[in-house]
Every structure is written in C-alpha cells, then in structure tokens.
N, C-alpha and C positions, 0 to 999 in steps of 0.2 A: 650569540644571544643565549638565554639561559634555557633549564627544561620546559619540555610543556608542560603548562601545568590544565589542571579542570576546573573550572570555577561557574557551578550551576549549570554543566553538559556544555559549559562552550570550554574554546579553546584559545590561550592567550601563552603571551613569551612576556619573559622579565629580560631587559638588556637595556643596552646607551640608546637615546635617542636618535646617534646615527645609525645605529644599525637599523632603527624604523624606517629613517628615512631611504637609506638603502632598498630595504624590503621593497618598500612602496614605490618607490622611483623604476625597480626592478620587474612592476605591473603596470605599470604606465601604457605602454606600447598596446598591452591587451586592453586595457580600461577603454581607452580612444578607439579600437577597434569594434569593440560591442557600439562603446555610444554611437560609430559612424554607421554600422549596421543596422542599430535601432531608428537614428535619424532616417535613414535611406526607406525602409520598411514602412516608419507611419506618413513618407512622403507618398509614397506609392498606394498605400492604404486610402490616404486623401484623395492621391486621382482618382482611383479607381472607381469611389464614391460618386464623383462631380461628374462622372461620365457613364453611369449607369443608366441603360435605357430598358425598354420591357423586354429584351431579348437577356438581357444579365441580371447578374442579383447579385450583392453583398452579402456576406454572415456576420455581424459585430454581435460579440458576447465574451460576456468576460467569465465567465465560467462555464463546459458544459462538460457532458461525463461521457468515459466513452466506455463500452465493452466492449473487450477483443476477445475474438476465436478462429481457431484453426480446423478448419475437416480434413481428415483424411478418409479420401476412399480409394478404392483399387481404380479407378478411371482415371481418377484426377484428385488434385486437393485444392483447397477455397481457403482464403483469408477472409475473415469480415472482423467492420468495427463498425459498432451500432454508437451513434453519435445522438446523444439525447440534451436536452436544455433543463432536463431536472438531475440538478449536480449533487441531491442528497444520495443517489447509486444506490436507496435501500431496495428493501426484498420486493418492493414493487416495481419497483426501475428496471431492476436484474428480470425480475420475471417477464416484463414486456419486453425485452431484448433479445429474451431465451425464443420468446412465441414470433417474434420476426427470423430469430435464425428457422426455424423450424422450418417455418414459410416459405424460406427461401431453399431453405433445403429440399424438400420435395419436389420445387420446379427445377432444381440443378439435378437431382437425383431423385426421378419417378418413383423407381422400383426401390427405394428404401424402404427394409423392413425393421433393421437394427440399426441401434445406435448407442454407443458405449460411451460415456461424458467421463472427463478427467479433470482434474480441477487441481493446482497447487495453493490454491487459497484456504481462505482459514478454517480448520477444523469445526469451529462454531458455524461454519455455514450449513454444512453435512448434518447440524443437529436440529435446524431449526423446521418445523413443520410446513408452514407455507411453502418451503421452496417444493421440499420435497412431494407435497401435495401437488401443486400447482406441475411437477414433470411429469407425473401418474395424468393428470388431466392431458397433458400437450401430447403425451405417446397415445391416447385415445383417440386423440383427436386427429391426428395426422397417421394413426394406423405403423404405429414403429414401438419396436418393443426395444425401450431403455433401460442402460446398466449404469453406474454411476460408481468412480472409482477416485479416489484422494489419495493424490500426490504424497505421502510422509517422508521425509527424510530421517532416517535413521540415525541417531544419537547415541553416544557413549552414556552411563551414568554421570562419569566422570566432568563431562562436559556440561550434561543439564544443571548439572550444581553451580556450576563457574558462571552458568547463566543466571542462574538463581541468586547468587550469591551479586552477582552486578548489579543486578535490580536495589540490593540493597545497600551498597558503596555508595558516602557520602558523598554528594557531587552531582548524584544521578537521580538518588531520591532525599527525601527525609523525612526528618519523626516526626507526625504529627505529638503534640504537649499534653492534653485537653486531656481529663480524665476519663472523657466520653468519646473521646475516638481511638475506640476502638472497633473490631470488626471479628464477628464469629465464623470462625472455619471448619470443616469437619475433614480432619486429617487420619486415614483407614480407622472410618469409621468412629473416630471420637474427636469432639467438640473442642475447640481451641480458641480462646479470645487472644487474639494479637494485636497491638497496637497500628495505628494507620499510618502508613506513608504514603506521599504523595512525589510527585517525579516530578522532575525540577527543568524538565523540556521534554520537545514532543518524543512517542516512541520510534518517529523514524529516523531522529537527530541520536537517539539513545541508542539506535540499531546499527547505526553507520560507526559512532563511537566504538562499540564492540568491536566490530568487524575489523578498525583502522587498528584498534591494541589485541587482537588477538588472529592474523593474517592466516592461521593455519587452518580457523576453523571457518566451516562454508555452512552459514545457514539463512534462509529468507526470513524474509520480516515477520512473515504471517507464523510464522514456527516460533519466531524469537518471540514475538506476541503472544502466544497460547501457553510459552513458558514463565507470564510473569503472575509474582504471586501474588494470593490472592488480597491480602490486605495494603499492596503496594498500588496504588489507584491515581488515575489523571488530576491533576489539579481543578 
C-alpha cells in the first residue's frame, strides 16, 4: 500500500482494494475478540442488576472523573483515586478532591506537619488563583505546612519550534479567511495581529500524531499543550 498520508489529523493509505481487504481480514480475529468480551461484560452487568438486593449496590454512569495521587511518606505510601459523578474535573471538582485527600491524610498520618505537592499537569493550573487560595486554606485547616512543586520537562529551543512549527502544518490546523479573524498577541513586549487558525482535530489526537512522527522526542500532553501558539485555537 502506498505512504501515509494526513488528511485533517487522521490517518489513511492509498493502495488496491485487496490490500484493504487483507488489512481488515488481518483484524478480524481481534474485532471478534473485543465484541465477545463486550458481549460477556454487558451480560454479567445485566445479572448483576436483576440480583441486586439491600446488601449490594450497582454504579451505572456513563461518565465520571477521577483524581489520582500518590503519598509518600517514610512509614508507608498511599494510592488514592477520588471517584466523583461531576465529569466537568474544574477547579471545583479538583478542589473537593484535594480537601478528601487531606482528610484522609491526617487519619493515615496524625503527626503530619508537611506536605510538599507535585504536579505534572499543566502550567496554567499553578497560575490560577482559586487553586492556589483554596491549599493556603486546607494546610490551615488541617495544621500542615504546604509546598507545591511543577513537574517541567526540559526542552531544547530547537525542539520547541518544531513544536511550534506543527501547530502550524497544513493538516493539523488551518487559516482562518475572514478579514476579522484575527487575534492580537503581545510577543517580548510588542503587539502583533496574527491571523486565526483553528486545528482541524482534538489536541490529544494532534499530540499522539507528533509523538508517532517524531519517536525521539519525549513530551506529555499538558507540555505539548502550553506550547501551542497563541492565535492557533480549538475549533
């Protein structure tokens, strides 16, 4: 079959129709395996329902959000995932999640006085005030003097442009027309109207893309995220 090609952040082959069918003949075995798996799953999901009595309980939800974290302390170390039913995971969600860890921490660890938080997530989290207010409140409250530390990974120039430069390869985003979209930037310190683009699939489909054509370079999503420019925007 022929190269890959990109056409709107997906990915497609030009070749003979039997080489399709090849391809597809050659996922067969797995395709049958998930559906029997999935078959098997919502049978069991069904029983499980029809034989529920006050000693058991079901959870059907189609969406919910979870926060995860790790403690480490010199005694011992704790996994938690805080499993919530409001799947928007904004700065209220996170902050009712932060205030059950906390809770739970003190009964697992009494004599907690410190507690240093690390975080690989996104740089705009560390910016916004509610978070930061609402952990000044929780270390009062619970009597622990909190530090709070971001994950960065270290980047070449070399590379953040190649990032930069992606955002802007046809395929991935494109030009907005309109005489009126555009968008003002302030680049060291002076003002710059750039025209708008808009990205032509999601940024975790666009981040996977990177990754698969450039193997050498190691960067997470929320990084690849904080490196896109500014007039290049969600559709």
């Amino acid at each position: 079959m022929g190269p890959m090609v990109n056409i709107s952040g997906r990915s497609s082959r030009k070749g003979l129709a039997l080489n399709c069918v090849e391809a597809l003949a050659s996922r067969v075995k797995y395709f049958l395996f998930h559906v029997f798996v999935k078959r098997e799953q919502s049978k069991f999901f069904e029983l499980i329902k029809q034989n529920v009595n006050d000693q058991k309980c079901s959870l059907a939800k189609e969406k919910i959000s979870l926060s995860t974290a790790y403690i480490w302390s010199k005694s011992n170390n704790y996994p938690f995932v805080i499993v919530s039913n409001d799947s928007s995971h904004d700065k209220y969600t996170v902050s009712k999640c932060l205030e059950q860890i906390f809770t739970r921490l003190k009964l697992l660890l009494p004599s907690l006085n410190e507690l240093v938080i690390f975080s690989d997530g996104s740089a705009s989290q560390f910016k916004q005030r509610y978070l930061f207010k609402n952990l000044t409140i929780l270390a009062k409250r619970f009597s622990i003097d909190n530090k709070c530390a971001h994950v960065q990974q270290s980047l070449s120039t070399d590379i953040k442009q190649k990032i930069y430069d992606y955002y802007y390869r046809d395929g991935i985003s494109y030009q907005a027309s309109g005489k009126r979209d555009t968008i003002t930037v302030k680049e060291n310190s002076i003002k710059k109207q750039l025209q708008k683009r808009y990205l032509l699939c999601s940024l975790r489909e666009i981040h996977q893309l990177f990754l698969e054509e450039n193997p050498d370079i190691k960067i997470d999503r929320y990084l690849f995220q904080d490196l896109r420019p500014s007039n290049v925007l969600y559709k």
